[in-house]
C-alpha positions in Angstrom: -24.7 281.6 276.8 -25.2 280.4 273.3 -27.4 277.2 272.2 -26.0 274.1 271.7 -22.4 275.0 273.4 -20.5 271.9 275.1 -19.2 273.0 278.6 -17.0 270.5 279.6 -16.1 266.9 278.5 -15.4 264.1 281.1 -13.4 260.7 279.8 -13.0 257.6 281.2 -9.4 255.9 280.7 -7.3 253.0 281.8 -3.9 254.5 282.3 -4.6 258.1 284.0 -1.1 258.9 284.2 0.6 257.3 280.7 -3.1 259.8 279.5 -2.4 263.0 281.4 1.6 262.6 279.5 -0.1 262.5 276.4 -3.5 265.1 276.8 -0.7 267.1 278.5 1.0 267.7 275.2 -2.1 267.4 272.6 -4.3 270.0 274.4 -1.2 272.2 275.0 -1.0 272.4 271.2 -4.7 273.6 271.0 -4.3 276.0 273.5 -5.8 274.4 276.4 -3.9 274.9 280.0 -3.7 272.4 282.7 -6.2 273.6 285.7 -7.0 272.3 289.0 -10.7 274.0 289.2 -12.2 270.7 288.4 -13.8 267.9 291.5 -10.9 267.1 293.7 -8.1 265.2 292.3 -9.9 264.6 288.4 -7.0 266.3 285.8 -8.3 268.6 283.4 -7.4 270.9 281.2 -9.7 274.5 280.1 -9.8 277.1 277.5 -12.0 280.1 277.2 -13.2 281.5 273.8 -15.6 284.5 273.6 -15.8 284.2 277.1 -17.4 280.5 277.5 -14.8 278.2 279.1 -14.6 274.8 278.0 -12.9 272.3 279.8 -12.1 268.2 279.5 -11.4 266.1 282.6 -9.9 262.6 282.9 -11.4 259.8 285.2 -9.9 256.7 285.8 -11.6 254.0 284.7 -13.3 251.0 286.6 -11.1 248.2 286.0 -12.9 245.7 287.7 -15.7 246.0 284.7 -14.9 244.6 281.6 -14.8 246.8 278.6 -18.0 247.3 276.7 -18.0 249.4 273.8 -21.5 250.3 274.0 -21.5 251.2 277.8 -21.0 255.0 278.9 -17.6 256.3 278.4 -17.6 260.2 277.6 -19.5 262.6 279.3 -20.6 266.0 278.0 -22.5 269.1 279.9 -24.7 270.9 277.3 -26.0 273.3 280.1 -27.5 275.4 277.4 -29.2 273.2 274.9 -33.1 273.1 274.9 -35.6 272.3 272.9 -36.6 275.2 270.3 
């Protein structure tokens, strides 16, 4: 695996249905395809180039906490990124 690649994306949102409608059509445009090899129930979406897949999966947020713009909302796995 190459340095520095992002694996997969996770993103928090308010309205997980009203988002998968709308990452539906945006990542079908950039050639990702709706998958269900993700943790349980958690829609997500994958494309493989040069044989790395990378893949972005939708969470519903925690509405009981208010919003804070500073707080944790996006989620990437750099597996392969170490120091040089």
């Amino acid at each position: 695996m190459q340095r520095g690649l992002i694996n997969h994306l996770d993103l928090t949102v308010s309205d997980l249905e009203a988002s998968c409608v709308f990452y539906d059509k945006v990542l079908s445009r950039l050639g990702y395809t709706r998958t269900s090899d993700y943790e349980g129930a958690v829609p997500c979406w994958a494309i493989t180039c040069s044989a790395v897949t990378l893949s972005i999966g939708l969470h519903r947020a925690n509405v009981a906490t208010p919003h804070d713009r500073h707080w944790v909302g996006l989620s990437s796995g750099i597996p392969s990124c170490q120091p040089r």
